[in-house]
Structures are given as C-alpha cells and as structure tokens.
N, C-alpha and C positions, 0 to 999 in steps of 0.2 A: 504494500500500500504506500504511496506518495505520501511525504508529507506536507502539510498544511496550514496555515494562519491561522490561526481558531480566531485570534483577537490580541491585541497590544494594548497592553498597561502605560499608560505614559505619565508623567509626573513623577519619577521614581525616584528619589534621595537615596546614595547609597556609599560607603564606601570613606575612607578618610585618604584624603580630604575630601569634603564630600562633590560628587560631582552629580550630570542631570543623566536619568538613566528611562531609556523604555525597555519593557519586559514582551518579548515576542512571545506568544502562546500559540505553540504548537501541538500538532496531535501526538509528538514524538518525544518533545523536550522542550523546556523554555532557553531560551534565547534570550541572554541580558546583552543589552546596547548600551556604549555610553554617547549619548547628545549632545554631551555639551560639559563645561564646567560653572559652575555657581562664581566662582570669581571674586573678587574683592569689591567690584563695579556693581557686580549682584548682589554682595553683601547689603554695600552701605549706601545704597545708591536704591532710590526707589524703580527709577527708569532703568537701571542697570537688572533688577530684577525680571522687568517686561521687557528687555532686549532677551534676556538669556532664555528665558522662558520662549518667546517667539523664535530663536536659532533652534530652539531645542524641536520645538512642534513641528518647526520646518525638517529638518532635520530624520527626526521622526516618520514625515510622509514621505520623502523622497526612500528613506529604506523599507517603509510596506512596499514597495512598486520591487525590492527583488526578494531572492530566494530564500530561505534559513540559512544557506550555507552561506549565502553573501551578504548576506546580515551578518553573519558572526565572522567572516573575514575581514567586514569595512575599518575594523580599528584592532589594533593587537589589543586594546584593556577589554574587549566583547568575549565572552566565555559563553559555556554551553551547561545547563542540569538535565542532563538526561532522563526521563521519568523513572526508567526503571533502578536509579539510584537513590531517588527521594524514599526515605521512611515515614516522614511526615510533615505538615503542612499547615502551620495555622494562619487565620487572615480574623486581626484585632478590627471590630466595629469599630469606625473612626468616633468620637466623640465631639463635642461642640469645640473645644478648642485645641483639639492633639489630632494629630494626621492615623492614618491607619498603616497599620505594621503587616507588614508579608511576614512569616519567619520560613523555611525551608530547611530540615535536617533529612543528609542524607548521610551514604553509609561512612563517607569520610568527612562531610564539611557540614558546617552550620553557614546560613546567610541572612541575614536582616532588611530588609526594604522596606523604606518610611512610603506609602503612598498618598501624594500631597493633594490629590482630586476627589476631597469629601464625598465631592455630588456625584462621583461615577461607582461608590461604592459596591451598589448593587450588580452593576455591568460585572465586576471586576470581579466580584465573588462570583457570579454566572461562568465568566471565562474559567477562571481556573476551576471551578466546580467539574465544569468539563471536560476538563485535559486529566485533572489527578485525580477524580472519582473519591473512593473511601478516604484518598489518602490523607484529603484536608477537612478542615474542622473549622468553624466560624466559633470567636468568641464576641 
C-alpha cells in the first residue's frame, strides 16, 4: 500500500532552541518538518512573530504539494516516527491559557510537541486518532 497525507499538524513548538515545526501525518509514520525558526525578531518583536508565523505557513504548503520522502529530505533537522515504533501517544486538551502537548514514547525515544492552534484541536486529535488507533489517549 502507498503511503499517504492523512493530515498536517502545523503550529508545532519543539525542540531547544525552540524552532516552528509541522507534523506530516501519514498512514505509515509521522513526519516532523522544521519551518522555520522563532528567532529573537519573533521573540521580542510583535510583527516578528507574524513574519515567522507566515514563513512558517508558507512554508508548510509548499511541502504538502511533495512526497513523505521529500518532506523528510527538504532539511537535514526533519526526522521520521515510524508507527510501528511508537508504544504510546498522549494529546493534553489545550486549556484557556496553555497550548496542547503531543507526547510520543517509542521503543527508544520520548518527544514533546507544544501544539500552539487551540482552535484546530479537535482536527488534530481526528488526525492522529487515525494514523495510531489504540495507540493514543486524549487527556
């Protein structure tokens, strides 16, 4: 079976120092991308934030338009989780003023992503619902 986009996560904080990340959701494996960096501009700078933000979104479309594999070549810091390494999966309901948390433990790594799109929460728990089945748990 080919595999396929289920759906992208975008808005993803992850990483020290932190940088802008979308999560490709595949029928196979997720796919983390980096978009962009946060910056010192995006720090402190209110318009620095809606530049980066806007490279990143940009960014973000022009790699749905290729493949998984060329997603995860477009930058050496892009890795891969392959499904059948993950053990397990929780996705924290965002709260009024805290972003929501991916965590992903697999047989060798643990990974953390902040996801900063309150309002797409529900999408987001659909995707990955999708791709890792039993694997993941909503709190």
């Amino acid at each position: 079976m080919s595999e396929k986009v289920l759906g992208v996560i975008d808005g993803v904080k992850h990483g020290r120092p932190p940088r802008n990340w979308s999560l490709f959701v595949t029928s196979h494996r997720l796919v983390v991308a980096t978009v962009g960096r946060t910056g010192l501009g995006a720090t402190f700078e209110f318009g620095g934030i809606l530049m980066a933000k806007s490279r990143a979104k940009r960014k973000t479309e022009k790699l749905l338009k290729a493949s998984p594999d060329d997603v995860l070549i477009a930058h050496r810091k892009n890795y891969e989780i392959p499904y059948s390494q993950v053990s397990k999966a929780e996705l924290d309901d965002p709260s009024v003023v805290a972003s929501g948390a991916l965590n992903i433990d697999t047989i060798t790594d643990a990974y953390e992503f902040l996801l900063t799109n309150k309002d797409r929460y529900q999408e987001h728990a659909d995707i990955l619902k999708s791709a890792l089945g039993e694997k993941i748990t909503f709190r």
